[in-house]
N, C-alpha and C positions, 0 to 999 in steps of 0.2 A: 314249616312255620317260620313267620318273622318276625323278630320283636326288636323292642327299641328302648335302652334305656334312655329314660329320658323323665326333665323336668322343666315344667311351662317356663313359658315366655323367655326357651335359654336359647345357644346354638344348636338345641337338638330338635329346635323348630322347624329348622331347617330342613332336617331329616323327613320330619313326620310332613310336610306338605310338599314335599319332594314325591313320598310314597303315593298319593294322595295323586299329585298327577298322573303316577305310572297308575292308579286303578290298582296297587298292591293294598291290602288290609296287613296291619301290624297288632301285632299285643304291645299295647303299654307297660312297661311297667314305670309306676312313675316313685324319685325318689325326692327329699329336701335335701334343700342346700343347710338347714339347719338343727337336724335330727343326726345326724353321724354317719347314718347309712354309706353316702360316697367312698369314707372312711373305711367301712369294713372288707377286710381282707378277700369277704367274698366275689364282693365288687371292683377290687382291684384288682383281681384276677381275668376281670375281664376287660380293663379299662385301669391301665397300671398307675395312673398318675390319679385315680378316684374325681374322671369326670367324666360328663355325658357332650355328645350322646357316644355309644355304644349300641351297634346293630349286628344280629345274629339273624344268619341270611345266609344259603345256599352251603349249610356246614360250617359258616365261617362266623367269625367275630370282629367286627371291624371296629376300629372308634378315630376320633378326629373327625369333624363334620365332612372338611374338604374330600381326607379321603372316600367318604363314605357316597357322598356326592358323587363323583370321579368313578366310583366303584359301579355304583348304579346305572348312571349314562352308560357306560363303556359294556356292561354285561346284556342292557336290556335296550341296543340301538333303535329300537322298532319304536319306540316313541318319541325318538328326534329330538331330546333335552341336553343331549351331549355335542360336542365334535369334536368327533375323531380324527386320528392321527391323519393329513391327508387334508381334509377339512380347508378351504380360504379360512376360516373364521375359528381354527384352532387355537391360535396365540393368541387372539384378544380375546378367547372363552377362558385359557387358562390364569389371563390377566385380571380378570374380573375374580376368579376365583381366590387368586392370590390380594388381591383387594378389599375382598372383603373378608379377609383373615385380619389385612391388616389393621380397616377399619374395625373390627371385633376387636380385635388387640387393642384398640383406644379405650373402645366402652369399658372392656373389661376391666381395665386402669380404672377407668372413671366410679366404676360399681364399686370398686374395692375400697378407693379411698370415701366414696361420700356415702357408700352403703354399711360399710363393714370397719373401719378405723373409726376408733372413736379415741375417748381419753381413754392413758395419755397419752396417746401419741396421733391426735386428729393430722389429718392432710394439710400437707402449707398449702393455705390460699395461692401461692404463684403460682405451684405445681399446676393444680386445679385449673390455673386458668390456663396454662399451658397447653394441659390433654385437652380442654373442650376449645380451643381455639386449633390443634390440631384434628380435632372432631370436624369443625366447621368445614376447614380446607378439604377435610375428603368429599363433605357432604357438597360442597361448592365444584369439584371438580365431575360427581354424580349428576348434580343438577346441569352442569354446561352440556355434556355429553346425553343426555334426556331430554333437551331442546330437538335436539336432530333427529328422533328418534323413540317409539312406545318402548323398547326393551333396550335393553343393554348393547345385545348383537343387534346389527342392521337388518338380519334376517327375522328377527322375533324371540318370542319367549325363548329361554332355553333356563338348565339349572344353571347355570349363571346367577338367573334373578332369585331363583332358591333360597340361594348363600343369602341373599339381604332380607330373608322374612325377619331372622332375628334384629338386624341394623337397623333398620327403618323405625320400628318401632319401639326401639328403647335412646335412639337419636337426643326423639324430642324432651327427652326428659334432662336433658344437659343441653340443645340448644335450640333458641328459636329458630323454626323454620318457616317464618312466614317469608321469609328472605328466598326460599327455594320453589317456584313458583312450579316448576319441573318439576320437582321433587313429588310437590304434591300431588301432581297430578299423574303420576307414576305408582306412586300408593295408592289411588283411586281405582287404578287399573288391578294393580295385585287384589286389593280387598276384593272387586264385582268378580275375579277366578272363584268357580263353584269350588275347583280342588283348595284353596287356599280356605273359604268358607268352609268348607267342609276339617280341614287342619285343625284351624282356630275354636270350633267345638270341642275338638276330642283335646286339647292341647292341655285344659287343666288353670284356675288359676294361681297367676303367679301372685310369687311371694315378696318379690325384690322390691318394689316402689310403695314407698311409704305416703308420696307427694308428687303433684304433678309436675314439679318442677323443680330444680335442685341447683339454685345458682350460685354462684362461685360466692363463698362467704370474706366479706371485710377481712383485711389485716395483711 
């Protein structure tokens, strides 16, 4: 059996259209970010810091997307989403990986203060515009590199572009991307993958955007 804890539109999106490529079926289980569950002892027993995703898979319990990704390619070669140690195209697959931790690490910032701070202690506006002007630069340096290129590696798809199901679409909600001509047409290509369609069914709706767009407020 494999399952995945997980809740929509997070990095454990990642996971679940990951699976999705390999032709694996998962059990859901899916949790809130605003019921306590993450919270409970029982869940952090298997995911100690109480976050997702978390996948139970070959006796094992993995969690952090990256690894879980990393874990998958490496176990299940026969689907060519990975490369391996050896690999031309090893260090810029694990670059991308680490990339898009980093760029996660922004949104995450971004969700926190304009999702979840409120009074008293709302987000200074500089901040604010600091992390989505630090958003942009990633998404700018994505778009330059997807000029030359349908996927990330030169060779093609790989879990590389996995890692950015969650980025890409929680991006636009902190910056215009009409500016990322690449970009979008990069997302055009992830959407038309049956495995990614197939994801985004089972994936659940989220809870986090309230608004389609969340601009850096006065002051």
């Amino acid at each position: 059996m494999i399952r995945l804890h997980h809740i929509p539109f997070s990095r454990s999106f990642r996971i679940l259209w990951l699976l999705e490529e390999m032709g694996l079926e998962a059990d859901l289980k899916h949790y809130s970010i605003t019921d306590g569950s993450l919270r409970a002892s029982e869940f952090k027993a298997i995911s100690p810091v109480g976050r997702v995703p978390a996948l139970e898979i070959d006796g094992k319990t993995i969690f952090e997307s990256g690894a879980i990704v990393e874990y998958l390619a490496e176990t299940r070669p026969d689907h060519g989403l990975g490369r391996l140690a050896g690999d031309a195209e090893r260090v810029p697959y694990l670059e991308w990986l680490g990339f898009a931790e980093t760029q996660a690490s922004i949104l995450a910032s971004l969700n926190m203060q304009h999702l979840f701070m409120g009074d008293p202690t709302p987000a200074a506006p500089v901040v604010l515009k600091l992390e989505a002007a630090r958003l942009g630069a990633t998404l700018k340096a994505m778009d330059r590199t997807l000029g030359e290129r349908d996927w990330l590696l030169e060779s093609g798809f790989s879990a590389a572009d996995t890692m950015m199901g969650f980025n890409l679409f929680s991006a636009p909600y902190y910056v215009a991307m009409d500016r990322f001509a690449n970009l979008a047409a990069y997302r055009a290509r992830i959407e038309a993958r049956p495995a990614y369609q197939r994801a985004r069914e089972k994936d659940g709706k989220q809870e986090f955007y309230k608004k389609d767009f969340y601009a850096v407020p006065e002051g």
